[in-house]
Structure formats: C-alpha cells, structure tokens
N, C-alpha and C positions, 0 to 999 in steps of 0.2 A: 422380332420387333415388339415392343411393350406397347400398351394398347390404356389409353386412360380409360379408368371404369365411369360405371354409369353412374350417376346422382341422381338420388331424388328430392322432389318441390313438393310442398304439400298444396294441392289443387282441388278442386272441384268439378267435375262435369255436368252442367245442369240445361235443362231445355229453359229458353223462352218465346213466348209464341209459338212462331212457328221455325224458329232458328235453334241450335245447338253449341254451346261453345268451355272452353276450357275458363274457369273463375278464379283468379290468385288474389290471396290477402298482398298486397305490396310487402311489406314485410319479411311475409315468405320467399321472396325472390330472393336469390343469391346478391352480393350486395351489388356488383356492376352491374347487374338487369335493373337495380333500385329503381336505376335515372333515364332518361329518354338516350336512344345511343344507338348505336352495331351494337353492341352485348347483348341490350334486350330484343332487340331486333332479331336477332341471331336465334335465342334464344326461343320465342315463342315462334320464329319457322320451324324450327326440330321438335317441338312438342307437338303441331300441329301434322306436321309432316311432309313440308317444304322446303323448296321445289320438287314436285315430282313431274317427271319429263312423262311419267305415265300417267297422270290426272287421276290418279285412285287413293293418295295420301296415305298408304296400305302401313308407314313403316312409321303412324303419327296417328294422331287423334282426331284428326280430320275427316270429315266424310265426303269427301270430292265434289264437294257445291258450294256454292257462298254463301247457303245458311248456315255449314256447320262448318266453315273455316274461320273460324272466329275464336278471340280472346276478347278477356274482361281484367283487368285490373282496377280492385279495389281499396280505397284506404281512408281512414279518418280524414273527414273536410275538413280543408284549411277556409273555405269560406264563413264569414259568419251566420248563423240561423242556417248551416245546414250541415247535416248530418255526414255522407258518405259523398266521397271524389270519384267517380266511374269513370273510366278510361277505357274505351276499348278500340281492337285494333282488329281491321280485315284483316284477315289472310290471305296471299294470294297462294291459288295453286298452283300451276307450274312457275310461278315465275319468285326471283327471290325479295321479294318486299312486304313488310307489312304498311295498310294504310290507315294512318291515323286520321285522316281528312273529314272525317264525318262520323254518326254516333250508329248506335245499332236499334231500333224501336223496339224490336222485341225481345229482344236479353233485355233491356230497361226491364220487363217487367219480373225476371228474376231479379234484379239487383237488389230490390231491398229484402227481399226473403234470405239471398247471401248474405247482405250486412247481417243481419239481425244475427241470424245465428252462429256466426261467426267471429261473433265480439264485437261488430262496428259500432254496434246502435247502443246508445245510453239504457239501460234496463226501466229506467224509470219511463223513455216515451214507448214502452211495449207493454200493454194491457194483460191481464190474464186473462182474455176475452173479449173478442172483438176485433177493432181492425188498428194496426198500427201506423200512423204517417213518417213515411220515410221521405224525407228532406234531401234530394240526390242534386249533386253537381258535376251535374256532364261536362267533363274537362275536355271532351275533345271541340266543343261548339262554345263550352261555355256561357249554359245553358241551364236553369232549374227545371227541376224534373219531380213531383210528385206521386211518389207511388204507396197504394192504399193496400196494405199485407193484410189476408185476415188470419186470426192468433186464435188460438185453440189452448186450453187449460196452460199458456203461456210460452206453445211452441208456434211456429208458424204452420198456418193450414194447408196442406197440396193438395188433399183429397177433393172431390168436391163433385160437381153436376153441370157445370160452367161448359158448355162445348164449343168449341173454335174450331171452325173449317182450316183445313191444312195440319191437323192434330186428329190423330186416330182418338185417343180416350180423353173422355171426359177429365177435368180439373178444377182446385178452386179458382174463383175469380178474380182478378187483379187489376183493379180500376188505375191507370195511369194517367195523370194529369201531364202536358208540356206547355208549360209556362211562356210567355212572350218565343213562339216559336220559331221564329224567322231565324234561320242559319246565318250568323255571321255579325259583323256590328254595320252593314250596309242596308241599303234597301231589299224590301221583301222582293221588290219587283228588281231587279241590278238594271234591265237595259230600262226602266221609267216605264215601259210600256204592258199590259196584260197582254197584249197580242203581238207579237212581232212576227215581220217575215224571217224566215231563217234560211237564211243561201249559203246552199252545201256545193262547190264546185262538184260539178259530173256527175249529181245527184239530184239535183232540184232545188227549191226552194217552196218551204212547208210553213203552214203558218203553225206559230208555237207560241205556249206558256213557259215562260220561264222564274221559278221563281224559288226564294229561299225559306221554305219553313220546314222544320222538321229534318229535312235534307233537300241539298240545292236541287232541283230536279226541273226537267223539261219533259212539256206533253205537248202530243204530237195528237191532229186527227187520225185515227186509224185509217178511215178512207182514203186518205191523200196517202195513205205510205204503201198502201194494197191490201190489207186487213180489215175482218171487220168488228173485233172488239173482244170475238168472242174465243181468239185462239188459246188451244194447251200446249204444254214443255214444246213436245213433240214439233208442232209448226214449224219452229222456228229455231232452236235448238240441234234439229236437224239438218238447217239447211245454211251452210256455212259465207254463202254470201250473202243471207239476208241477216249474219251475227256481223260479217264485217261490214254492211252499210248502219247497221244501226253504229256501231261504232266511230263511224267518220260524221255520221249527225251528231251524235255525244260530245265528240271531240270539236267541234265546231261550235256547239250550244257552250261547252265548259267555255270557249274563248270572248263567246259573245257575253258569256256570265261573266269573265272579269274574273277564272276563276285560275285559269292558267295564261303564263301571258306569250305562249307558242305552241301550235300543234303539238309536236312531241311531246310534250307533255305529259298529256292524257295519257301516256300510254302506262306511267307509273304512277298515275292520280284516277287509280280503275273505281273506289268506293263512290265518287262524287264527281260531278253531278248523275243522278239516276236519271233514266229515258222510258219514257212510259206513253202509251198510247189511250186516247179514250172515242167510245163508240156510244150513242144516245144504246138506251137498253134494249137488249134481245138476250131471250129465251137461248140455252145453253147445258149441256150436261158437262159438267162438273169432271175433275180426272178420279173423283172415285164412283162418280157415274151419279149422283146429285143430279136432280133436273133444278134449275134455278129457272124460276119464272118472271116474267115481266113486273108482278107483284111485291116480287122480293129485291128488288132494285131502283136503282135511280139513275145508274148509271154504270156503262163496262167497262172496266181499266186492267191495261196487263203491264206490268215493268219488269225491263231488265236490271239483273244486279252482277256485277263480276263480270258483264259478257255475255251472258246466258239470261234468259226470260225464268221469271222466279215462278217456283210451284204455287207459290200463292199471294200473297203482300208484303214487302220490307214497311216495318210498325213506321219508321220513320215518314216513307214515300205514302203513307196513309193518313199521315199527318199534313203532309205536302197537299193530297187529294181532300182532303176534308178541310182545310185553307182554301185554297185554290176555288173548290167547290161552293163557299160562303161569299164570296166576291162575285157580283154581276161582272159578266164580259168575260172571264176567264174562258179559255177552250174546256172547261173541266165542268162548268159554270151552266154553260152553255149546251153541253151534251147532258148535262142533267136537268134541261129544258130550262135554265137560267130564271130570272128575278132573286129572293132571297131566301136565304136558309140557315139552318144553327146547325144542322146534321145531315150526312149523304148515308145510302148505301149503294155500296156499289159491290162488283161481281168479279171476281178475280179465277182465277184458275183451276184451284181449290172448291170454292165457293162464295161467299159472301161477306163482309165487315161492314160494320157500321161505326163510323168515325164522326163526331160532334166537332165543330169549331167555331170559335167567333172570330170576328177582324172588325173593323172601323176604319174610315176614312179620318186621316188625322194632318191638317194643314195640306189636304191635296195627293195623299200620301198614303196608303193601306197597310196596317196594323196589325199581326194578327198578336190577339190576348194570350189565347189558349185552345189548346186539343184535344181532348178526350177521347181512350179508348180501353176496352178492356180485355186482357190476354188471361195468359193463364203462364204457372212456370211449375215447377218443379225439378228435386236435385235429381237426376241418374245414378251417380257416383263419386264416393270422397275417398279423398288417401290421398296418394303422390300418383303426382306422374312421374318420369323415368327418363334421362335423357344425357349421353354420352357428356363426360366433365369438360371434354374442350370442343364441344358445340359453338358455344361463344365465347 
C-alpha cells in the first residue's frame, strides 16, 4: 500500500513569555489551511501532535501542556493604522480540536519580533536602533495590541537582562500595551454585577468575578474553594477531582458569562473562559524554590488553563488580574486590600508579575482603556516543520 509522503511548511518555533508555540506566515500555509476550516484545523493538530491519547505530543511539536500547545498565524493587517493580523489557536491535547476562542498574552509578545523579521513590517517603521511599534490586530478578540520590539543595528534584539519568572534565562524586554481590553463587544462585567453568587449544583455556591478583559475569566476566593492562594502544579494537578470540580465551576461561570449557551459546551470551548483563584498575600517558595515575600506582592493568584493549573501566568489572565485589580469591589480588588490603583503585583507559581491597568466608570459602567505588561520572546527555531500530505 502507497503511503503519501511528508510536506513541509516553513515555520517558526519561538518562546513568548512564559508559553511556547509554532509561528506561520499565512502565506506559507498550503492554500486550503489559508482559510478558517477542517483543513487548517487538521492541519495545525498534526504539527502540534494531536490527539494524543498518551498526553506526551511525542510525534508533534507540542510539549504536553497548554503553554506549549499553541499556534500563531500571522499575516499583513487588513485593518487600517495596523500593521500585522495575529491569530492564534489553543491546541488541545488529547482531544481533537483547536480553540480559537480567545488570544494567547504571551506569544503576543513574540508576535512583533516574528513580523518584523519575517517581512510583515513596512521597513521604514523599524529603526536601526531603538525600539519599533508594532501595530498588532488580535483577530481572534478583535482587539489592538501594541507591542514595543527593541532593534539593534537594524535586527530585532533577544538578548538582553530582562528576567521573567517562569523563564530560566534572561532576555530582552518587550513592553506590550492591550488596548480597550475587555474581550468581546459586551460588557466588561457580562452578568452587570462585580460580585456575583455563582451556584454550581452539588458543589456550592461561591462568590465570584466575572469578567472580560484580556480573556473572559472568573475568580474565585481561594478560601471558599479549600486553598490558600499559595498552591504549585503539584496540588492540584495531582489530584483529579479537585481538576474536575474546578471544571464544572468553569463550565457554569462560562454559562453565567453568556459565553456558551448549554453545559456541554464547555467542554470543546476549553481556552475560555479561564478560572483563577485569589488569596490577600502570603509568604511562599516559588517552584524553583524563590521565597517571594510579603513585600514583593499585593496579592496571590493561581489560574487554570487547558484543565490544568498553569506553572506560572497566562499574559492574557494577567490582564484580566490587573483590570479586575484597578476596579474597587472586585474579588481581585479586594484581596489586594481594595480602594484604587494603576498597577498590582501579584504571586503566581513561578514567581511574581507586575501588571499596570487603567478603567473608568463610564455612564454607570466600567471601562477598561489599557494594560500593560512586559515579557520577553525569542525565536528557538526556523525552517519547516514536517507533516504527512494527507494530514488534512
């Protein structure tokens, strides 16, 4: 029996933040992956290395977690006054679906270091020294997105002294702006309220934030759920019926969000909304053993992403926390001992982020402008990836 050979796509492998993922010029995609569809669909689960029923992505590009299950698809804005369209899709791991439902924070902060060098960026807005504004249109929230590259005798800089918890080496810095961040074209807050009870049959009813910035996300006290702000992977990751209650809150919050309009749902709409817990601050060692003190904080927050409790921050769900955080009343607000503020630190797994945001009350109604935070990126690896011709 005759066996179709393999093709290759010319790709990118590049970290951002604290995530991992595979970067295609649109372009370069075969022409039926061009368009939203099964083909591409198809297409970036065989690159990645889904479904795997073993959870190890061994025979794909995947690193069996949901920071490094991840594509970017990039291509010249069709919007005006901006540069590059960013598309990017979750991967799932065992399961067969990618999720385009929501954006990724921390590839955002490769994305303009990919344009640039890859032909997107007009040569004339890149400096030969200094830092370049790259004008990004997050197509999957449809959302502007600025991000500040700095340029070195006219290449883009990765080197650098910049360090980010949840990243072993040092890098240069990549200040990312998110523009009117609120996910979606509804209210920041969906149910009107900053505090809602949330009633999970056969589970309780928890008071929660629910809201849309950055990515739709809900936070939960950590004392009302049995934690206390301060847990790593291990907790909880381990222990398989505290993954599937957090899940049937999730799945409950997405409904109360307006975001799915039947349980089942959720259950192939895994990117969005994220569930995250917050604890007023304590004193904690870190998973590379980091003491983070009382001093270096404002506030503890841990999120799940994909199912699993993340090793350190999703850039987006940081966005959410430093909103969220700028608003009196918030649950997020409130454990960082509430009144007002322009910028939180808070304490994650890893270690520690410092997220800036503004909001305003606007006819009765909260706003947020903008979010600021700074990552770091750099490429891993360029050529093709590799992947059987009737994949898709």
């Amino acid at each position: 029996m005759a066996h179709v050979p393999q093709i290759k796509i010319p790709a990118t492998y590049m970290r951002g933040g604290t995530s991992k993922g595979v970067f295609f010029n649109l372009t370069d995609l075969p022409e039926s992956a061009q368009v939203p569809g099964e083909a591409r669909d198809k297409l970036l689960l065989r690159v990645i290395g889904s479904p795997d029923p073993y959870g190890k992505q061994t025979d794909g590009m995947g690193g069996a977690t949901s920071s490094t299950s991840k594509t970017v698809i990039l291509s010249k804005s069709t919007q005006p006054d901006h540069d590059v369209d960013y598309l990017f899709g979750q991967v799932s791991i065992d399961k067969p679906f990618v999720d385009w439902s929501g954006n990724c924070g921390n590839l955002t902060a490769a994305v303009g270091s990919f344009a640039i060098f890859s032909g997107l960026i007009d040569p004339a807005r890149v400096p030969e020294n200094g830092t370049a504004v790259v004008r990004i249109w997050q197509a999957n929230i449809k959302k502007t997105i600025i991000a500040h590259v700095p340029i070195t005798n006219g290449e883009v800089q990765e080197t650098g002294d910049f360090e980010l918890d949840g990243v072993t080496f040092p890098a240069a810095e990549v200040q990312v702006e998110f523009m009117d961040p609120a996910d979606g074209e509804g209210s920041m807050f969906p149910t009107g309220n900053l505090v809602d009870d949330l009633e999970v049959p056969e589970i309780g009813t928890f008071k929660a934030t629910m809201i849309n910035s950055g990515i739709p996300t809900v936070f939960l006290n950590a004392d009302e759920i049995g934690y206390t702000g301060t847990e790593l992977q291990e907790a909880i990751n381990g222990d398989p019926a505290a993954l599937t209650r957090f899940e049937t809150i999730r799945a409950h919050a997405a409904l109360r969000m307006g975001l799915i309009s039947k349980l089942e749902e959720a259950a192939s709409r895994q990117h969005t909304p994220k569930i995250a817990f917050v604890a007023k601050p304590q004193a904690y060692a870190a998973s590379s053993g980091k003491q983070v003190t009382l001093d270096d904080i404002d506030v503890n927050v841990r999120a799940l992403s994909m199912g699993k409790l993340h090793h350190a921050m999703m850039g987006t769900a940081a966005v959410a926390i430093g909103t969220a955080a700028a608003i009196p009343g918030t649950l997020v607000n409130l454990a960082a001992g509430g009144g007002e503020r322009s910028a939180v630190r808070f304490g994650h797994p890893s270690g520690t982020l410092r997220v800036g945001a503004e909001a305003k009350e606007v006819n009765g109604e909260w706003v947020a402008t903008k979010a600021i935070m700074s990552r770091s990126a750099r490429v891993l690896m360029e050529g093709y990836v590799r992947i059987p011709g009737d994949a898709f």
